[in-house]
C-alpha positions as CSV (number, residue, x, y, z in Angstrom):
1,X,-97.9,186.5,177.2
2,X,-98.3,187.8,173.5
3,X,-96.8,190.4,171.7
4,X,-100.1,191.8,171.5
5,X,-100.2,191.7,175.6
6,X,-97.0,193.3,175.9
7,X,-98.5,196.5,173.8
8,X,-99.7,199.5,176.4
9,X,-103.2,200.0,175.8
10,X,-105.4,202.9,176.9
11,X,-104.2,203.9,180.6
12,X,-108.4,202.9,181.5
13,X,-107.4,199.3,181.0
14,X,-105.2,199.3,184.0
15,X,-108.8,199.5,185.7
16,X,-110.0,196.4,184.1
17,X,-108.9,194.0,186.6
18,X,-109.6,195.8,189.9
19,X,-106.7,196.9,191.3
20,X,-107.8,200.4,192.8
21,X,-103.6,201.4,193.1
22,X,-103.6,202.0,189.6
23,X,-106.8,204.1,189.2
24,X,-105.4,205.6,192.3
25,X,-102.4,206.8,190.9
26,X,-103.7,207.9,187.8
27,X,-106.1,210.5,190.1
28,X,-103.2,211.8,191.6
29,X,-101.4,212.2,188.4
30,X,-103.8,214.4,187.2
31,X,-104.3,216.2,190.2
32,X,-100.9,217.1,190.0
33,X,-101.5,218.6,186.7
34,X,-99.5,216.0,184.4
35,X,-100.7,216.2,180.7
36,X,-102.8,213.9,179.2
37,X,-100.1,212.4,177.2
38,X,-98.1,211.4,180.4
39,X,-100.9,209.9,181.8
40,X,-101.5,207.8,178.9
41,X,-97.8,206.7,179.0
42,X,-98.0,205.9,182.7
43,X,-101.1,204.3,182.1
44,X,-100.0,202.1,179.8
45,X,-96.6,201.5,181.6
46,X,-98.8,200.0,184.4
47,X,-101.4,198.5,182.2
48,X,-98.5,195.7,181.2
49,X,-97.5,195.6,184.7
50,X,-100.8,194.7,185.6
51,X,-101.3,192.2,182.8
52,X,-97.6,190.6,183.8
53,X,-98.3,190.5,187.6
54,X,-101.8,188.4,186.5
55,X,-99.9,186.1,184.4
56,X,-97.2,185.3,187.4
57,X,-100.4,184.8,189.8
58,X,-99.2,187.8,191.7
59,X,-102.9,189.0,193.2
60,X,-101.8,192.7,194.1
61,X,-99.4,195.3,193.1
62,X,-98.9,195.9,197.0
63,X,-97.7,192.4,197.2
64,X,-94.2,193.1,195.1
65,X,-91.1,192.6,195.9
66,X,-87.9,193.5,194.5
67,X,-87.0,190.1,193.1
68,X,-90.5,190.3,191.5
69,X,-89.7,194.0,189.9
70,X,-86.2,192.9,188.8
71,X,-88.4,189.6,186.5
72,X,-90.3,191.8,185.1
73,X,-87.7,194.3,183.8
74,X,-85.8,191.2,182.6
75,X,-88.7,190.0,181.0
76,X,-89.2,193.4,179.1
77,X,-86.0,192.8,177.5
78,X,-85.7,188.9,177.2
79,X,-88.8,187.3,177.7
80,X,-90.4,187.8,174.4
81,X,-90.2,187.8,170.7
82,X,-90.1,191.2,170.8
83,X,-87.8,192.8,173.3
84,X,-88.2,196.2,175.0
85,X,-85.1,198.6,173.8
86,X,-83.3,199.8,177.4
87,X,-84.5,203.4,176.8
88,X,-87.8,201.6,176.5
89,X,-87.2,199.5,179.8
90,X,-85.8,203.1,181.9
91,X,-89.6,204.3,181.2
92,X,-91.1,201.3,182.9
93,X,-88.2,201.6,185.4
94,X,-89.4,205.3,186.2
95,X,-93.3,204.6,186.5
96,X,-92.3,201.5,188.8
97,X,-90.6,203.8,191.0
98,X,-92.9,206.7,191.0
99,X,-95.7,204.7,191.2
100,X,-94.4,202.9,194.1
101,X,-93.4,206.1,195.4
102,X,-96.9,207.1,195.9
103,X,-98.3,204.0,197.5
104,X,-95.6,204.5,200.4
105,X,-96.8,208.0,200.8
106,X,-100.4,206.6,200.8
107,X,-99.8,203.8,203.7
108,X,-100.8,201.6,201.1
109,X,-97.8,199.7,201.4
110,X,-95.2,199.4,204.7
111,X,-92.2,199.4,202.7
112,X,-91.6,200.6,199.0
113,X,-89.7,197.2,197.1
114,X,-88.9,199.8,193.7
115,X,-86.7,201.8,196.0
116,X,-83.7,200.2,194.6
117,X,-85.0,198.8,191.4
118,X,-82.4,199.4,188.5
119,X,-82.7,200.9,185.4
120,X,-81.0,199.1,182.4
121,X,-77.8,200.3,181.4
122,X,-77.8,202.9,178.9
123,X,-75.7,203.4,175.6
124,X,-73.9,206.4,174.8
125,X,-76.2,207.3,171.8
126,X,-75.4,210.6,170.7
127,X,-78.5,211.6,168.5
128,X,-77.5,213.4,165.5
129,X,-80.8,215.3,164.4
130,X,-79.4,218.6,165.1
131,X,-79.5,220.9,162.6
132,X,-76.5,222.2,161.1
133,X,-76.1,226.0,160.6
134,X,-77.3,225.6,156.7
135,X,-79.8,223.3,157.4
136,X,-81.5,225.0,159.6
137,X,-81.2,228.5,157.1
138,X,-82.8,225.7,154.3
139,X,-85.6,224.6,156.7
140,X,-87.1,228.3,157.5
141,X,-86.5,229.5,153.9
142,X,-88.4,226.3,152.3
143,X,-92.1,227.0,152.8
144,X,-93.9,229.6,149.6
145,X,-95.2,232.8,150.3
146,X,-98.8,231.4,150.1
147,X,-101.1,231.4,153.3
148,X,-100.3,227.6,154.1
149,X,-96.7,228.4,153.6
150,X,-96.4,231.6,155.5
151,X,-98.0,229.5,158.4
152,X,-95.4,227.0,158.2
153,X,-92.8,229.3,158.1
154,X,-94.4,230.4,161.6
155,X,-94.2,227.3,162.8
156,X,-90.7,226.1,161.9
157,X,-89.4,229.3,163.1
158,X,-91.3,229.1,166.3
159,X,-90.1,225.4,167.0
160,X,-86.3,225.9,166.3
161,X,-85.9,229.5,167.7
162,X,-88.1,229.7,170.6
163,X,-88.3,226.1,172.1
164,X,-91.6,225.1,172.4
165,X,-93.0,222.1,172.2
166,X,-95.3,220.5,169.3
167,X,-98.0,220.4,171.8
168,X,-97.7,223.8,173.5
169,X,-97.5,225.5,170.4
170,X,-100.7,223.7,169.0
171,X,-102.3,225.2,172.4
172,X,-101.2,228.7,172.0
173,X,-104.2,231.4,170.7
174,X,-103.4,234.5,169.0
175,X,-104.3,236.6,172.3
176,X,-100.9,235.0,173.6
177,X,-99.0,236.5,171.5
178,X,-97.0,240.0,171.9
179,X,-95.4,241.4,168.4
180,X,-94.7,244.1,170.2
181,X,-92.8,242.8,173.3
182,X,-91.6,239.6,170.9
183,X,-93.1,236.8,173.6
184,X,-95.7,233.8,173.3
185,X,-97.0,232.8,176.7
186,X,-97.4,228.9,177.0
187,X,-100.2,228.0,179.1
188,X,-100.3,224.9,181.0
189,X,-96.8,224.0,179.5
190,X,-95.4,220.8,181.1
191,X,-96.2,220.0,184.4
192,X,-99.1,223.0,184.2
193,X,-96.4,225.4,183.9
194,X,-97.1,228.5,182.6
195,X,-93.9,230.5,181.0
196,X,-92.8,232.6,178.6
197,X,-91.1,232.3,175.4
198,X,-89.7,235.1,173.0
199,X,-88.7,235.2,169.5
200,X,-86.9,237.1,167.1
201,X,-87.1,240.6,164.8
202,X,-87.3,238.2,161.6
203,X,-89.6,235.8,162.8
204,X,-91.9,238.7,164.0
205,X,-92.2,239.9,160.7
206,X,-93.3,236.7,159.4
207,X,-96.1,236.4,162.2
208,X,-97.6,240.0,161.5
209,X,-97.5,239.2,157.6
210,X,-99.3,235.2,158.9
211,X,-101.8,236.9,161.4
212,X,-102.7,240.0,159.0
213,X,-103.3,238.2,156.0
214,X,-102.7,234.7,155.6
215,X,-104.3,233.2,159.3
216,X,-107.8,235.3,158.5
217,X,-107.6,233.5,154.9
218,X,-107.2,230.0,156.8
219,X,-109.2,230.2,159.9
220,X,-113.0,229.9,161.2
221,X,-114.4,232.9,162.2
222,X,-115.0,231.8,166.0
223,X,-111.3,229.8,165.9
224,X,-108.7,231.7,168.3
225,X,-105.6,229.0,168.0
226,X,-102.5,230.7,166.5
227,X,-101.4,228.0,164.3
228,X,-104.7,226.8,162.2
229,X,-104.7,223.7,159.8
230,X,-106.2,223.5,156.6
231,X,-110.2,222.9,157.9
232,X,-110.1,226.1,159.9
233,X,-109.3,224.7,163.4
234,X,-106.6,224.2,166.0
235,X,-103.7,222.0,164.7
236,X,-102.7,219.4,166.7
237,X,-99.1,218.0,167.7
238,X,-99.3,215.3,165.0
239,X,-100.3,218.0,162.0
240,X,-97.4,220.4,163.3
241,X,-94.9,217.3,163.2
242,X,-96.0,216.5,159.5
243,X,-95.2,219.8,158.9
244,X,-91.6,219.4,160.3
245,X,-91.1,216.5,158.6
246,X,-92.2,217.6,155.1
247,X,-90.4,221.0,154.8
248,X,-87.3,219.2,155.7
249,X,-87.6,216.1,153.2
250,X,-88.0,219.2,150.7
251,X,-85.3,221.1,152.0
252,X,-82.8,217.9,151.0
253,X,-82.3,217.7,155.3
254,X,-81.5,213.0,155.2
255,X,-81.3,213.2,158.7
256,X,-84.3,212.3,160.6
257,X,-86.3,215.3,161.9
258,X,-89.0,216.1,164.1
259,X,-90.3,218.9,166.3
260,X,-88.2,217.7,169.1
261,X,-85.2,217.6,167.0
262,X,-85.8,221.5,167.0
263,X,-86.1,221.7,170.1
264,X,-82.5,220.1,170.5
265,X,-81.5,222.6,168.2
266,X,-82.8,225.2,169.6
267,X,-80.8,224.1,173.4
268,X,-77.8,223.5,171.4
269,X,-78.2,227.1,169.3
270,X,-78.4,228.7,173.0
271,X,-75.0,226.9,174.4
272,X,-73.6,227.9,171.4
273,X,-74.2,231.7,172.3
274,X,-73.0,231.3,175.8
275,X,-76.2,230.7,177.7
276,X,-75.9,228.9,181.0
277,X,-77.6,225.5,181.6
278,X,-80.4,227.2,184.1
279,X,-81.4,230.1,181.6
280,X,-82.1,227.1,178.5
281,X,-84.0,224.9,180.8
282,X,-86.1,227.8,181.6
283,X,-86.4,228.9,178.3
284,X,-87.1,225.1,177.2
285,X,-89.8,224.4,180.5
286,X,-87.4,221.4,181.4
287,X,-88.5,220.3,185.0
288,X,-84.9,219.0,185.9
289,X,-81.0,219.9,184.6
290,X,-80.7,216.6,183.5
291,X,-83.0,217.0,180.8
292,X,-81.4,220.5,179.3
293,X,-78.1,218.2,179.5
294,X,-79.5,214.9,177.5
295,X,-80.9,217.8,174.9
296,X,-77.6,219.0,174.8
297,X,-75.7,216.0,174.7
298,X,-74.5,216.2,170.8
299,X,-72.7,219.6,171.5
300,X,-71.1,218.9,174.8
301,X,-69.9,215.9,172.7
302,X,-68.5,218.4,169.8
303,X,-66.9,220.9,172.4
304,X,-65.1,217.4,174.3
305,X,-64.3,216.4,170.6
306,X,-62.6,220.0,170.4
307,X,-61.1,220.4,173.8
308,X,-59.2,216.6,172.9
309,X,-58.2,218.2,169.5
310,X,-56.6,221.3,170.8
311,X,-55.6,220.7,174.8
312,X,-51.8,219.6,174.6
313,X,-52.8,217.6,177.4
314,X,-56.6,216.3,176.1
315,X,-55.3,213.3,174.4
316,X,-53.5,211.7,176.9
């Protein structure tokens, strides 16, 4: 297979070839309320499956075994020009499983062959896009006091000190927001979710200044999104991230950032100030622990660093 093979397509290609396990799948993905987003990745996950399984003369999915599972993570990683990193390669791993998972469940298969499929070994990588203290004081003070810059200033300060993501917050309308209580309800969050999020005295005052003024100078008439982009309509995930990313390259921040690297900061801000574990991933709409502790990960790292440092026993 190509390079160009090995690229996930649309998650409707998976269709192409028949197999009904796939489209299957997909149904019940969104039955369970998964976003679009996840069913494209899983889509595509299983759309190089498919194209892999027709290339080894494999004539089902239902017809895998382990050993066949086990080639085609190696083959991810080795059998191309253009290997599949091992976070990459724990992605396929998951849909494999899950995926699998469901056909059990179904009857569609007597015994599930991804039950004890491995997932590559993982680095260490501690990911260093958190914002420092004065970084993150540079980032909310860059954007002007014009409408387009009061908006941004909305939206950084929503990203790093609330939590939410790029996509919830391009899904939040005005009528979701509470000055008054200090909350944003996010609709349909992750795994259809709905929760709350809140926010603070200062970055209230920017939203009433942004809603009074600025956001009626911006917006369509008949438009009800909080965050609006420059035609008048809802921004989107990928307008909000080019937002991120500019005010920080002009805020002097070398680091790579992006809306989720707010969103680590915002975890790492709230284990800073003493919050348990439980009370961030709520706050964060993180399904499972693990996640609030990968988020985490670069200040669990600095508070070991410290503990080494200081513990007459840590270095030993």
């Amino acid at each position: 297979m190509s390079d160009s093979d090995l690229r996930p397509k649309s998650r409707l290609s998976v269709f192409d070839q028949g197999h009904d396990e796939f489209a299957s799948y997909c149904k019940h993905l969104r039955r369970r309320g998964m976003s679009e987003r996840t069913i494209e990745t899983y889509g595509g996950c299983l759309a190089v499956f498919d194209r892999w399984l027709l290339a080894e003369g494999i004539p089902s999915p239902s017809e895998v075994s382990l050993a066949d599972l086990e080639r085609f993570r190696r083959w991810l990683g080795e059998g191309h020009s253009r290997n599949i990193s091992p976070t990459r390669q724990a992605t396929y791993v998951a849909v494999l499983r899950a995926f699998y998972r469901f056909l059990k469940v179904e009857g569609d298969i007597l015994s599930n062959p991804a039950l004890s499929l491995r997932y590559p070994r993982l680095g260490r990588k501690i990911r260093r896009d958190v914002l420092t203290p004065d970084e993150l004081k540079r980032l909310v003070a860059r954007p002007g006091d014009t409408p387009r810059g009061r908006r941004d200033r909305v939206v950084l300060r929503l990203l790093v000190l609330s939590g939410p993501r790029a996509t919830e917050l391009a899904g939040v309308d005005i009528d979701d927001v509470s000055l008054e209580d200090r909350e944003v309800v996010i609709r349909r969050g992750k795994g259809a979710k709905d929760r709350l999020v809140f926010f603070d005295p200062a970055t209230r005052s920017e939203m009433e200044l942004y809603l009074k003024s600025s956001r009626r100078r911006l917006a369509r008439p008949e438009e009800h999104a909080l965050v609006v982009g420059d035609d008048g309509r809802r921004m989107d995930r990928h307008s909000i991230r080019d937002i991120v990313k500019k005010h920080a390259g002009l805020a002097g921040i070398e680091k790579p950032i992006a809306p989720h690297s707010l969103r680590r900061t915002f975890c790492t801000l709230l284990l800073r100030a003493g919050a348990n574990l439980k009370v961030i991933a709520e706050l964060a709409g993180h399904a499972s622990l693990k996640t609030t502790v990968r988020y985490t990960k670069v200040e669990i790292s600095e508070l070991s660093a410290v503990y080494r440092a200081a513990h007459p026993r840590g270095r030993a």
